[in-house]
C-alpha positions as a printed Julia matrix, in Angstrom:
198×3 Matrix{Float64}:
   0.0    0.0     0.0
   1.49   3.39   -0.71
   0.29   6.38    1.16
  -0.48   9.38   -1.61
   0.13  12.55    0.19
  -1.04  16.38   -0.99
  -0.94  19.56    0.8
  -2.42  21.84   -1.09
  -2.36  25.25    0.18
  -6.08  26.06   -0.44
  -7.25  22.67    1.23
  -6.34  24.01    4.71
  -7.73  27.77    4.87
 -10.68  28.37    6.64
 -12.82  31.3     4.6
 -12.12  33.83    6.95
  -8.62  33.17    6.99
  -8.3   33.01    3.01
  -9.53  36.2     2.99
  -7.44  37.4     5.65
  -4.39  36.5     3.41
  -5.85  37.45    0.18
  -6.59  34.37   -1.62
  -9.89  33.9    -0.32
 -11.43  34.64   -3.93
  -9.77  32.07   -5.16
 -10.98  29.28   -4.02
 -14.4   30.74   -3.69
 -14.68  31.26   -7.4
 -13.18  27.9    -8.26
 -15.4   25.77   -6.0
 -18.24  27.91   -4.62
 -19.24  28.97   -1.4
 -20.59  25.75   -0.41
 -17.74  23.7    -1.04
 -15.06  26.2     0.76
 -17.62  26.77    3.86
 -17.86  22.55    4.0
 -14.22  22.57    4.0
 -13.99  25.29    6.43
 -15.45  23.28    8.91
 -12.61  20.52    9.3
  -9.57  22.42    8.1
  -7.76  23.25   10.81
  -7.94  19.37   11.65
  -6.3   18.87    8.53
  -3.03  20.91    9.97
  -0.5   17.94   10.75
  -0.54  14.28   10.74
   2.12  11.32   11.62
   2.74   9.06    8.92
   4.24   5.76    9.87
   5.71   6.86   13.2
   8.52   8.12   11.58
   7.35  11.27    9.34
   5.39  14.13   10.32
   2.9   15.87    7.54
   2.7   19.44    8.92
   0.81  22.0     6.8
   3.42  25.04    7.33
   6.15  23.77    9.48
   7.75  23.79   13.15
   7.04  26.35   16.53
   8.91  27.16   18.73
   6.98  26.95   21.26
   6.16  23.17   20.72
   9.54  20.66   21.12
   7.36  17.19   21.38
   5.0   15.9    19.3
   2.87  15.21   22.56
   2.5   19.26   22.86
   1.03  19.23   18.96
  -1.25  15.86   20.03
  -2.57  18.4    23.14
  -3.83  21.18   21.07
  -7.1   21.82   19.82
  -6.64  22.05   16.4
 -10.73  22.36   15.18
 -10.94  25.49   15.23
 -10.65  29.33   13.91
  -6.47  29.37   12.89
  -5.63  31.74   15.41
  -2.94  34.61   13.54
   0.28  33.87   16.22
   1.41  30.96   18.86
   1.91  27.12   17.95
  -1.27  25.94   15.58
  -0.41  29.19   13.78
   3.18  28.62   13.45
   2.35  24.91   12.31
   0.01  26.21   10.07
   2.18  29.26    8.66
   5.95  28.71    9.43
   8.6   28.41    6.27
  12.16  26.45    6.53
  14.7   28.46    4.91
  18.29  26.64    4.24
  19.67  30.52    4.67
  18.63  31.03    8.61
  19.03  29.42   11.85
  17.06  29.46   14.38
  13.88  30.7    14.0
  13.13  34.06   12.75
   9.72  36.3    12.43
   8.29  35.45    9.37
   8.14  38.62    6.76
   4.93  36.78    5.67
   3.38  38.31    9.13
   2.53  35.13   10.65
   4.65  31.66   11.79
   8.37  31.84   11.93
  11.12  30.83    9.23
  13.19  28.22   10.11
  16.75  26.39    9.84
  18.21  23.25    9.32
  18.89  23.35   12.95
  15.55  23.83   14.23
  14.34  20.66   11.92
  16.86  18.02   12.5
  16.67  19.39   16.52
  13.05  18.13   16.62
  13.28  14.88   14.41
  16.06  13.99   16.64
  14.14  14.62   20.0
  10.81  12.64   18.68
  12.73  10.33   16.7
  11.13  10.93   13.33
  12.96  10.89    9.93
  11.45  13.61    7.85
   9.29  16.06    7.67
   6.67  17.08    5.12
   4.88  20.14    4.59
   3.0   22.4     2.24
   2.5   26.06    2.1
   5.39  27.33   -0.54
   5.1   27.82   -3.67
   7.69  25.45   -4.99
   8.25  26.33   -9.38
   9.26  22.39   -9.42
   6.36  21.31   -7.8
   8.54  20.24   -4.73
  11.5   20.94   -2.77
  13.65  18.91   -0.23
  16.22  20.56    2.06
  18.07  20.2     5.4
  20.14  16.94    4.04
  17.05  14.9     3.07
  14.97  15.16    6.43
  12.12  17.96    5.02
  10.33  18.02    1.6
   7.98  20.85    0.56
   4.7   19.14   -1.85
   3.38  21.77   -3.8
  -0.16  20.83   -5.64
  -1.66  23.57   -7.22
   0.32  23.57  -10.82
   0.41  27.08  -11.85
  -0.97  29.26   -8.89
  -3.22  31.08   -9.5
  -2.64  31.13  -13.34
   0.28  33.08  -13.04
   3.32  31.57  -11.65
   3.83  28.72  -14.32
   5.31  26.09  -11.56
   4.64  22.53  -11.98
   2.94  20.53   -9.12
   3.62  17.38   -7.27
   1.91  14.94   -5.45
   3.89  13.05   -2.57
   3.78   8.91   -2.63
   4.99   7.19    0.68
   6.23   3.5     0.11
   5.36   1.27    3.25
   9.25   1.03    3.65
   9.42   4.88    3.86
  10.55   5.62    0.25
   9.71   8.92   -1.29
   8.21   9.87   -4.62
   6.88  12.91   -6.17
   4.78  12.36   -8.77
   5.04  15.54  -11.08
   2.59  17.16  -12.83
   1.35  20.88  -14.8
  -1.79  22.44  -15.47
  -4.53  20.99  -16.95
  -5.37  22.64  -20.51
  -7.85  25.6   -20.13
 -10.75  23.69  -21.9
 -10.47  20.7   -19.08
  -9.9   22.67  -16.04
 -12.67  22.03  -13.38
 -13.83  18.9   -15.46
 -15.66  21.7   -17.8
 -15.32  21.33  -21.73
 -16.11  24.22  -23.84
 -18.02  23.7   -26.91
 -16.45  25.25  -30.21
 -18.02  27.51  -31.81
């Protein structure tokens, strides 16, 4: 069995929060009100996972105010994504190869974070790797920090503008890692929708 794994950006904003952050109209003129408010409803569930015992799925990335994974399994994570403290930073936070440490994030909310900060807190709750979402990635995905966090982006070109590919994430029961690459969709079969000529 191989676990299929995608963190798409838009999957984990509750509406008020998209629009907080400007992409609100986005997903509410792709898939309607109804769809975004149902998904509303469980998304901040949706803002970490363990895969296997030895991989954590995390939509943003680490806190530095949580060290354990116990501190993450203590939080109550259905509800409004607060805009600062851990289920933000989960939610929010970037890893940048650059820094170490964490740093205030110039996005306004979550932290950026080093290699340090990552292989610190696989080490302490003996995980391997990390995954995450949450950055637009032109390749579709990115791995950093010596192999131990990868970055899944899904949404090929964002928001019809940035021209990146997209990847979806498979797990192997062993642990093996593969990103399954993919672009846009041609105009006329976006949405499942087919224009008729004319």
């Amino acid at each position: 069995m191989t676990l299929r794994l995608d963190v798409a950006q838009q999957k984990c904003l509750s509406l008020p929060l998209a629009e907080d952050l400007g992409v609100g109209a986005n997903p509410l003129k792709m898939l309607g009100i109804e769809v975004v408010e149902a998904g509303s409803k469980c998304s901040p569930g949706c803002a970490l996972a363990q895969i296997g015992g030895s991989m954590l799925a995390v939509h943003g990335g680490l806190s530095p105010s949580i060290h354990h994974l116990d501190q993450i399994r203590l939080l109550d994570r259905f509800l409004e994504i607060p805009h600062d403290g851990p289920l933000a930073d989960l939610v929010w936070s970037d890893p940048d190869p650059d820094k170490s440490g964490f740093v205030i994030s110039p996005r306004g909310a979550g932290y950026v974070f080093g290699q340090d900060v990552a292989q610190k807190f696989l080490h302490v709750n003996q995980l391997s790797h990390i995954v995450r979402a949450h950055q637009l990635c032109m390749a579709g995905y990115q791995v950093l920090f010596d192999d131990t966090l990868s970055t899944v982006w899904s949404a090929p070109n964002y928001c019809y503008r940035f021209g990146n590919t997209a990847s979806i994430l498979e797990i192997s029961e062993e642990g093996s890692r593969f990103f399954n690459v993919f672009g846009p969709a041609p105009e006329s079969e976006r949405w499942g929708l087919r224009r008729a000529r004319s």
